[in-house]
KEKEKE-849027 format. One record per residue: residue in one letter; residue number from 0; x, z, y of N, C-alpha, C in turn. Coordinates in nm, 3 decimals, decimal comma. Each point is the difference from the previous one (the first is absolute). Example, Ala and Ser with C-alpha at 12.3 -4.5 7.8 and 13.67 -1.06 7.14 Angstrom:
<atoms>
[atom A; 0; [1,319; 0,780; -0,569]; [-0,089; 0,000; 0,119]; [0,090; 0,000; 0,120]]
[atom S; 1; [-0,035; -0,072; 0,105]; [0,082; 0,006; 0,119]; [-0,077; 0,073; 0,109]]
</atoms>
This chain:
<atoms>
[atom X; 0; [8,007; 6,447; 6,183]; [-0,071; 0,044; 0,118]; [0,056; 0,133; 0,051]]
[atom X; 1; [0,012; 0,086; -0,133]; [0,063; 0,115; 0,080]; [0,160; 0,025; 0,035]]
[atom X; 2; [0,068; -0,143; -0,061]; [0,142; 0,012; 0,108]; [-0,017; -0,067; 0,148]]
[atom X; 3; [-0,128; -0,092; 0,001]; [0,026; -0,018; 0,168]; [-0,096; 0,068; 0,039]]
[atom X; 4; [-0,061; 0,120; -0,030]; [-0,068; 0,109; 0,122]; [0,090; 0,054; 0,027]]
[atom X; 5; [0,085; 0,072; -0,135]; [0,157; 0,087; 0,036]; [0,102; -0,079; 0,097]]
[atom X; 6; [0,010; -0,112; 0,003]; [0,094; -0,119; 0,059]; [-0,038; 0,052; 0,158]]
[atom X; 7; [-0,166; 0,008; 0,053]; [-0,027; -0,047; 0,108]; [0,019; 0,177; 0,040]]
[atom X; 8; [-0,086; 0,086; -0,067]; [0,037; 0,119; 0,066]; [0,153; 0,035; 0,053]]
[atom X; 9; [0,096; -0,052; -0,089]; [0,146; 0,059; 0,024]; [0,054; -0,100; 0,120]]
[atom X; 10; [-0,088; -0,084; 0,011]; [0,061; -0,104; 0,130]; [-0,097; 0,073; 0,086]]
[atom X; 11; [-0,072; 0,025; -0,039]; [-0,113; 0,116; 0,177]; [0,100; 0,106; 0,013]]
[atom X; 12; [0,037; 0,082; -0,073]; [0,102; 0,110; 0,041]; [0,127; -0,078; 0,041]]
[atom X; 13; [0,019; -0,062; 0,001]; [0,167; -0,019; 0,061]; [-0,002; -0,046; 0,130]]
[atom X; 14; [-0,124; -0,057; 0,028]; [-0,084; -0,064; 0,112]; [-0,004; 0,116; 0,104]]
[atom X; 15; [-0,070; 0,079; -0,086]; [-0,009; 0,123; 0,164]; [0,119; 0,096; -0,040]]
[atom X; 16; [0,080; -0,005; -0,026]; [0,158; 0,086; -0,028]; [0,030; -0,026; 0,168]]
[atom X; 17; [0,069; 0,090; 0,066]; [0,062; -0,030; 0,143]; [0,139; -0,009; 0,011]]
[atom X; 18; [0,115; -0,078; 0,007]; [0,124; -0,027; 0,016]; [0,061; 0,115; 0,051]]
[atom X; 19; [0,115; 0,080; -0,017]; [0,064; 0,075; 0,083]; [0,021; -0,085; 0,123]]
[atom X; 20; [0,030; -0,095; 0,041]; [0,024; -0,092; 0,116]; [-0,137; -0,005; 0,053]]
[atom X; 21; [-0,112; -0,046; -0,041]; [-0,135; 0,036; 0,085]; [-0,020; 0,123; 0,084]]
[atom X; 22; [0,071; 0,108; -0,087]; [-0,064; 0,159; 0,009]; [0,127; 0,010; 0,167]]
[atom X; 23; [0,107; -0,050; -0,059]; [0,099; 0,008; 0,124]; [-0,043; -0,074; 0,118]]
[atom X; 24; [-0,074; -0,127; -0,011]; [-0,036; -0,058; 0,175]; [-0,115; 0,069; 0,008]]
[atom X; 25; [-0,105; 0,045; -0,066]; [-0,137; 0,078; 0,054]; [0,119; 0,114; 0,086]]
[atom X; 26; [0,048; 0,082; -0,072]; [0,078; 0,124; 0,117]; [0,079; -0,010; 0,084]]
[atom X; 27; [0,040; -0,145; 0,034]; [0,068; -0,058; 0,043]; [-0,115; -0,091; 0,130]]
[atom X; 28; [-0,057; -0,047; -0,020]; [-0,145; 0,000; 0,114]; [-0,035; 0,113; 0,029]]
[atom X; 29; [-0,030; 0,082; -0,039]; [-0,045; 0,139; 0,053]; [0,113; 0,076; 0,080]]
[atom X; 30; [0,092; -0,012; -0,047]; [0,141; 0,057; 0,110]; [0,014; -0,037; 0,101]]
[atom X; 31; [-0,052; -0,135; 0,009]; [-0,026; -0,086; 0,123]; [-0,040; 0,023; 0,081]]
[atom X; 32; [-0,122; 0,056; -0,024]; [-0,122; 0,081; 0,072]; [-0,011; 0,085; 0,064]]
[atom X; 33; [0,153; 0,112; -0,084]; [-0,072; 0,142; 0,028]; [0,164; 0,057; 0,023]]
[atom X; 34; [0,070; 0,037; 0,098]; [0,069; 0,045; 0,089]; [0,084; 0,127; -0,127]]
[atom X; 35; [-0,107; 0,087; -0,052]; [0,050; 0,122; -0,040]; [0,098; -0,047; -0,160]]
[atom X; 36; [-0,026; -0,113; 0,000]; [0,071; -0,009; -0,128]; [0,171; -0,057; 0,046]]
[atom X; 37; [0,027; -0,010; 0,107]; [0,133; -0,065; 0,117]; [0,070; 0,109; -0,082]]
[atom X; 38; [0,005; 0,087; -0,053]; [0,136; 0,063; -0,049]; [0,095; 0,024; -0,124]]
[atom X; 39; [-0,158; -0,083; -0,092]; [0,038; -0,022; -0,150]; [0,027; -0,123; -0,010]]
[atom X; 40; [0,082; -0,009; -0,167]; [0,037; -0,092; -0,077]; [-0,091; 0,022; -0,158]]
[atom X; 41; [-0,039; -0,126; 0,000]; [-0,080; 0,012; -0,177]; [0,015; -0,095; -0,070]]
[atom X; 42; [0,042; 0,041; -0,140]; [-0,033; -0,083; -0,107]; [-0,070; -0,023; -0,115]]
[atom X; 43; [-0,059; -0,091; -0,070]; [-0,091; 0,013; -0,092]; [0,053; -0,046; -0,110]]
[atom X; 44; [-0,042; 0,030; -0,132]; [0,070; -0,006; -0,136]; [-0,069; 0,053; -0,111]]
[atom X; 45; [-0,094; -0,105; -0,010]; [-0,109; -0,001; -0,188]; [-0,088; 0,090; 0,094]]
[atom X; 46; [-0,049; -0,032; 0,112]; [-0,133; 0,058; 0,077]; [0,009; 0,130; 0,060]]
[atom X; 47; [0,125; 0,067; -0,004]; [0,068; 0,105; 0,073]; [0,038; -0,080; 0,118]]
[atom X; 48; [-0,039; 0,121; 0,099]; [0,028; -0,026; 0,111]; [0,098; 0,151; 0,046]]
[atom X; 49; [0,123; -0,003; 0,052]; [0,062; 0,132; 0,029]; [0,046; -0,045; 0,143]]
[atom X; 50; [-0,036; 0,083; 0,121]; [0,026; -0,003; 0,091]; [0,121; 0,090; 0,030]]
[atom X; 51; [0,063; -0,031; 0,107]; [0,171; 0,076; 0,042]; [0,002; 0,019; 0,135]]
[atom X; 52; [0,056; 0,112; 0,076]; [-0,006; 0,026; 0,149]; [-0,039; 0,054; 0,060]]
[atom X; 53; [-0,048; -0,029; 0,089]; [-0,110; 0,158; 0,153]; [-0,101; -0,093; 0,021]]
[atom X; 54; [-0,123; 0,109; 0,060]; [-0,089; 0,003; 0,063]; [-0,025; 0,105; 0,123]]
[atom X; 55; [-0,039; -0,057; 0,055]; [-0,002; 0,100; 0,162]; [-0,069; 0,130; 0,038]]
[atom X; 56; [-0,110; -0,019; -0,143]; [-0,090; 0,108; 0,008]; [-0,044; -0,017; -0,126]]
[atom X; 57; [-0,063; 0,127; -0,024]; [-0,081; 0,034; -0,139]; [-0,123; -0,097; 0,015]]
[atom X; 58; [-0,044; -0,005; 0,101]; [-0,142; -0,063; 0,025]; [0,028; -0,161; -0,022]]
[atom X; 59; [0,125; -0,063; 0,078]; [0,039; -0,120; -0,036]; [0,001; -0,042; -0,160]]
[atom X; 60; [0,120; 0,103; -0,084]; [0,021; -0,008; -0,158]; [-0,173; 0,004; -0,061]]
[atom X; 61; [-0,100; 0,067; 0,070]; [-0,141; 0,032; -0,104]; [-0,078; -0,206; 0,038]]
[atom X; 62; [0,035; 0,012; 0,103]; [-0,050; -0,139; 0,057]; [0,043; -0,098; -0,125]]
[atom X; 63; [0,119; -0,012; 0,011]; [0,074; -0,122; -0,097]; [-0,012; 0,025; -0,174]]
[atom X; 64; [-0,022; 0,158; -0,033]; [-0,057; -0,004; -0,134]; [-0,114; -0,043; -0,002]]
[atom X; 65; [-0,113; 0,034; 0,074]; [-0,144; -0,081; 0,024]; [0,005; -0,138; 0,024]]
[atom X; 66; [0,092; -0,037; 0,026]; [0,042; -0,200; -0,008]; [0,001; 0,010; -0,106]]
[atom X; 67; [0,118; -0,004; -0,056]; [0,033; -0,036; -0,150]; [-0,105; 0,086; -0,124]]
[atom X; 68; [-0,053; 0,062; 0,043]; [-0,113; 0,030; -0,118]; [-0,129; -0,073; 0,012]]
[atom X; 69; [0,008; -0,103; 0,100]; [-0,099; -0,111; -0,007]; [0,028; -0,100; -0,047]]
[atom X; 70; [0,167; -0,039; -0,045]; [0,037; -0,083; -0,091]; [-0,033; 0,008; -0,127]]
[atom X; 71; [-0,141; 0,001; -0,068]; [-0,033; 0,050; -0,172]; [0,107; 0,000; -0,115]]
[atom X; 72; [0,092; -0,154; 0,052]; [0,054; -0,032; -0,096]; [0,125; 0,085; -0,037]]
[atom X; 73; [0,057; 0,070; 0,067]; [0,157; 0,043; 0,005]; [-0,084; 0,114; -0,106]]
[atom X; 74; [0,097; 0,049; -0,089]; [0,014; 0,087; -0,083]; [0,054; 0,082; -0,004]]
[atom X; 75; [0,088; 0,076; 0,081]; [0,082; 0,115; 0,018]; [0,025; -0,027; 0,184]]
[atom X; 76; [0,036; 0,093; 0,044]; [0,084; -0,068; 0,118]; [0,065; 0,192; 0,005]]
[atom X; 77; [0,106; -0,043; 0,061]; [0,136; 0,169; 0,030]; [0,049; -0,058; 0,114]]
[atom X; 78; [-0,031; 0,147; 0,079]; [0,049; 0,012; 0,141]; [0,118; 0,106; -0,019]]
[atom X; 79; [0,101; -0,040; 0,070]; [0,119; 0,049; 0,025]; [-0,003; -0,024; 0,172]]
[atom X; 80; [-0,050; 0,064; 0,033]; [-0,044; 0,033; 0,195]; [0,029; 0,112; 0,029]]
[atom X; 81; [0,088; -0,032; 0,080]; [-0,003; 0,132; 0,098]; [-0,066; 0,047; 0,128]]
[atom X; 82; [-0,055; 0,055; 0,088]; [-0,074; 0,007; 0,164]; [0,138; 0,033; 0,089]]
[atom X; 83; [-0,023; -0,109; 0,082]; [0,137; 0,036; 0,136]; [-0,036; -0,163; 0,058]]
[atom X; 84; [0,055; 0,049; 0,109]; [-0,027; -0,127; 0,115]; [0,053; -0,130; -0,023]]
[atom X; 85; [-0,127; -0,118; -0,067]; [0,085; -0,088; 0,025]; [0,035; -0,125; 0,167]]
[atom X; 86; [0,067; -0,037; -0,037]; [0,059; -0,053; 0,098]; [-0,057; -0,154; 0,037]]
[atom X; 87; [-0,051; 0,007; 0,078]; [-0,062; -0,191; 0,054]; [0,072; -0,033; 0,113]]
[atom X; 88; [0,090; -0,107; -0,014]; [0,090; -0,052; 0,078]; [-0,025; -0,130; 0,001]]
[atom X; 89; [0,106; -0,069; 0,068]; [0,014; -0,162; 0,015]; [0,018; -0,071; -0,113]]
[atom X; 90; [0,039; 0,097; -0,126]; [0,017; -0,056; -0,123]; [-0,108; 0,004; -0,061]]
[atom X; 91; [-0,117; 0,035; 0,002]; [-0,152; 0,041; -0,090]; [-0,048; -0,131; 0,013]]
[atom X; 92; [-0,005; -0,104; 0,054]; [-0,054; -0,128; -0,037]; [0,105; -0,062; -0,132]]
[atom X; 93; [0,157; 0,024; 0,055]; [0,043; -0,089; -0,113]; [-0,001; 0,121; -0,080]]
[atom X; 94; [-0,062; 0,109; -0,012]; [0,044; 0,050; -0,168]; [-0,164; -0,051; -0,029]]
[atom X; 95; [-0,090; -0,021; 0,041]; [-0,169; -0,043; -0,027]; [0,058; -0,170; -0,060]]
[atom X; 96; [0,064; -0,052; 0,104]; [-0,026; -0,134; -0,094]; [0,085; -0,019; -0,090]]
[atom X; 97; [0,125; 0,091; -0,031]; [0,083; 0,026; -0,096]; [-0,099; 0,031; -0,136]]
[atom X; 98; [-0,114; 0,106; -0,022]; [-0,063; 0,075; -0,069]; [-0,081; -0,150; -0,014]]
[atom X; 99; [-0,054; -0,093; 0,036]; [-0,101; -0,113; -0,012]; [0,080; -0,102; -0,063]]
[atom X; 100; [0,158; 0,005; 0,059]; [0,052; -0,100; -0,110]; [0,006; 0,040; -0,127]]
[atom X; 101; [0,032; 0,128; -0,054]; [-0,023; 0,100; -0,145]; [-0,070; -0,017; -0,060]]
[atom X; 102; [-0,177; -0,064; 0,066]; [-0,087; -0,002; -0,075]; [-0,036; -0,055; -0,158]]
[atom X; 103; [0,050; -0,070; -0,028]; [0,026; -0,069; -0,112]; [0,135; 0,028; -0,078]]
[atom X; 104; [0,039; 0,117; 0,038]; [0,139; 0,026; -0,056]; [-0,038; 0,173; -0,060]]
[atom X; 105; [-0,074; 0,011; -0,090]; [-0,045; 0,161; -0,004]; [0,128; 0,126; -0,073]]
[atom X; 106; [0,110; -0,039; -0,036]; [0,106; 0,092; -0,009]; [0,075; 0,003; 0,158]]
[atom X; 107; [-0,004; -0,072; 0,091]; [0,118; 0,000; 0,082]; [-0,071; 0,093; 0,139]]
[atom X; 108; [0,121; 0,055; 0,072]; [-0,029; 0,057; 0,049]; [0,137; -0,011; 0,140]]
[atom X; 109; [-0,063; -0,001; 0,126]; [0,119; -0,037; 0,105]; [-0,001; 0,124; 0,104]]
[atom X; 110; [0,139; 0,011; 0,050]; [0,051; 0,118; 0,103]; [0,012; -0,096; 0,105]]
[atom X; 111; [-0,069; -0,013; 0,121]; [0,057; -0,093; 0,125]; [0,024; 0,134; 0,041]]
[atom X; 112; [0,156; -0,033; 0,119]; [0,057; 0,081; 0,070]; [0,043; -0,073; 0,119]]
[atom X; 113; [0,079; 0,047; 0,078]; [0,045; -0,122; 0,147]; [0,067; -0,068; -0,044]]
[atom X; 114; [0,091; 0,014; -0,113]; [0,114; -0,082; -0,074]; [-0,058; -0,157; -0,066]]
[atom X; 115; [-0,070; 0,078; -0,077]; [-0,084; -0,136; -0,086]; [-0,102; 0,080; -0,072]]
[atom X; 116; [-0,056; -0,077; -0,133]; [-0,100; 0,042; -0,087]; [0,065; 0,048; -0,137]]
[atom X; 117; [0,002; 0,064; -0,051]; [0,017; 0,044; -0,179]; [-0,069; -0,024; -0,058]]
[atom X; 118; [-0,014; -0,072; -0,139]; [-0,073; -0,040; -0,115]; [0,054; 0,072; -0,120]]
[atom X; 119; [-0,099; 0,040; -0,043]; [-0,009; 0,093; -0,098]; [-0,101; 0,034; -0,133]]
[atom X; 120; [0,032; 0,009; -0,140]; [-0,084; -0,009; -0,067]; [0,050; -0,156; -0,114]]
[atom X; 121; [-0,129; 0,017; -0,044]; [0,062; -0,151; -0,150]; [-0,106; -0,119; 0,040]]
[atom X; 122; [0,113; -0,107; -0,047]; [-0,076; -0,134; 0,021]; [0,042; -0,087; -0,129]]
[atom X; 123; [-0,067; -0,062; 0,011]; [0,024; -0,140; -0,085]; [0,123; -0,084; 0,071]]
[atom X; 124; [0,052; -0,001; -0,064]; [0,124; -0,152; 0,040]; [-0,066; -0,148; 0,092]]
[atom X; 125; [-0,105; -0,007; -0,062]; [-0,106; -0,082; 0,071]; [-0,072; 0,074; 0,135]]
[atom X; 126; [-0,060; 0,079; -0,023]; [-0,049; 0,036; 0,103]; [0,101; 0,057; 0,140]]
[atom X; 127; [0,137; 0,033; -0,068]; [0,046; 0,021; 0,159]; [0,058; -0,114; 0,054]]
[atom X; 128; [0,016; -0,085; -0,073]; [0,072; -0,151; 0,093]; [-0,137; -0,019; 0,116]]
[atom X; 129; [-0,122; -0,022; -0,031]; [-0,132; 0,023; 0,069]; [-0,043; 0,109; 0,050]]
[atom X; 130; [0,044; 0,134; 0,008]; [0,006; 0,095; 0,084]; [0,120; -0,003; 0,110]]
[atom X; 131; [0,095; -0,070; 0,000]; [0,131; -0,020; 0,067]; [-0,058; -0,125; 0,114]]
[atom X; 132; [-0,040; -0,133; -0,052]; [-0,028; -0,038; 0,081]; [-0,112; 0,015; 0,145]]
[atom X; 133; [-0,111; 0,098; -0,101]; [-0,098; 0,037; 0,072]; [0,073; 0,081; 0,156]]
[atom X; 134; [0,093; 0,076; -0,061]; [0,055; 0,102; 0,134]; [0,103; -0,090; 0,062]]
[atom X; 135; [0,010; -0,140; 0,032]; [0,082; -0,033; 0,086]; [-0,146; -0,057; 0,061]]
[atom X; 136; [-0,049; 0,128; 0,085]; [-0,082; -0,014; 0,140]; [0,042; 0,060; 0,107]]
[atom X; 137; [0,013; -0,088; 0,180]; [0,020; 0,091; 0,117]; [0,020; 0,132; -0,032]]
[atom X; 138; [0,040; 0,070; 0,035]; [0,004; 0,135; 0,073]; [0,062; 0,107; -0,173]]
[atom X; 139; [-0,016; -0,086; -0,109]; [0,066; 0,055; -0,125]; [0,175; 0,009; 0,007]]
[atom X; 140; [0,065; 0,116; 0,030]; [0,137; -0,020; -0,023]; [0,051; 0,045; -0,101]]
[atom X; 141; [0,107; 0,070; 0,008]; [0,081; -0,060; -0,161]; [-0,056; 0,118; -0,088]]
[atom X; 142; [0,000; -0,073; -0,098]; [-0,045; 0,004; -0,084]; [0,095; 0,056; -0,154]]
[atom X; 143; [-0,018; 0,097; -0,009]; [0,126; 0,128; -0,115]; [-0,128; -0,017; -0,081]]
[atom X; 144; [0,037; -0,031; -0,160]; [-0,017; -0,049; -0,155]; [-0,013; 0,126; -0,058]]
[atom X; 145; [-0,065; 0,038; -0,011]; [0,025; 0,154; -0,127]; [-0,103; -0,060; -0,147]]
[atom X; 146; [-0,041; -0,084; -0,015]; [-0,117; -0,004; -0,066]; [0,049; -0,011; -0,152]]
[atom X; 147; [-0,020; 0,015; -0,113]; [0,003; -0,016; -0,120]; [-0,076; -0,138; -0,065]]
[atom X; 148; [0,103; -0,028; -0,069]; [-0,078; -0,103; -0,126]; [-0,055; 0,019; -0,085]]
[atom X; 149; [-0,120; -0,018; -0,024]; [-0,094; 0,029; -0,107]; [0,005; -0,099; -0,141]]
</atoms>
């Protein structure tokens, strides 16, 4: 009796455990949302979340820590932000749906420029043949490999 109470408790904890890949599309819907996050790149790793880049204002950067500290689950998160103007151009949709294809990819991280997009960060051998196909969408151009094998 008391290896399947222990059995069932350790299957309730693994149950509510949150995926680094969950933790990446929740901030990844919320980026969606919210304009001030258009200048970062983030990745998550064992419930760390470390953000990279600018924000436009101090008030913007306090905004987006008050996002992500409504995520309970993340366990650390490090900002590496700087304040300076970011830039919303003709490219801020495809770097938004660039950041939505990521969602399920929580090491990788992409540079769109006028040229093409950069991929960056570690994947599974599996997972980028299925991150590769995902980005042959309209308006995605070429496409420069930096990513690591995990």
């Amino acid at each position: 009796m008391k290896k399947v109470t222990l059995a069932l408790i350790l299957l309730a904890l693994a149950a509510c455990q949150t995926s680094d890949t969950e933790i990446r599309a929740d901030i990844a819907g919320k980026a969606q949302q919210d304009l001030n996050f258009a200048g970062l790149q983030y990745t998550v790793q064992n419930g760390v979340v470390d953000f990279k880049g600018q924000c436009p204002s101090q008030k913007a950067l306090t905004k987006i820590r008050q996002t992500i500290e409504n995520i309970h689950v993340i366990k650390t998160v490090r900002y590496h932000v700087g304040i300076s103007p970011v830039l919303l151009d003709t490219l801020t949709p495809l770097k938004l749906q660039v950041d939505s294809l990521l969602a399920q990819y929580p090491m990788v991280t992409a540079e769109v420029d006028a040229q093409g997009t950069t991929l960056k960060g570690e994947i599974t051998e599996a997972e980028k043949a299925k991150l590769m196909k995902a980005f042959h969408l309209p308006g995605i151009r070429l496409i420069r490999d930096s990513l690591s094998l995990r």
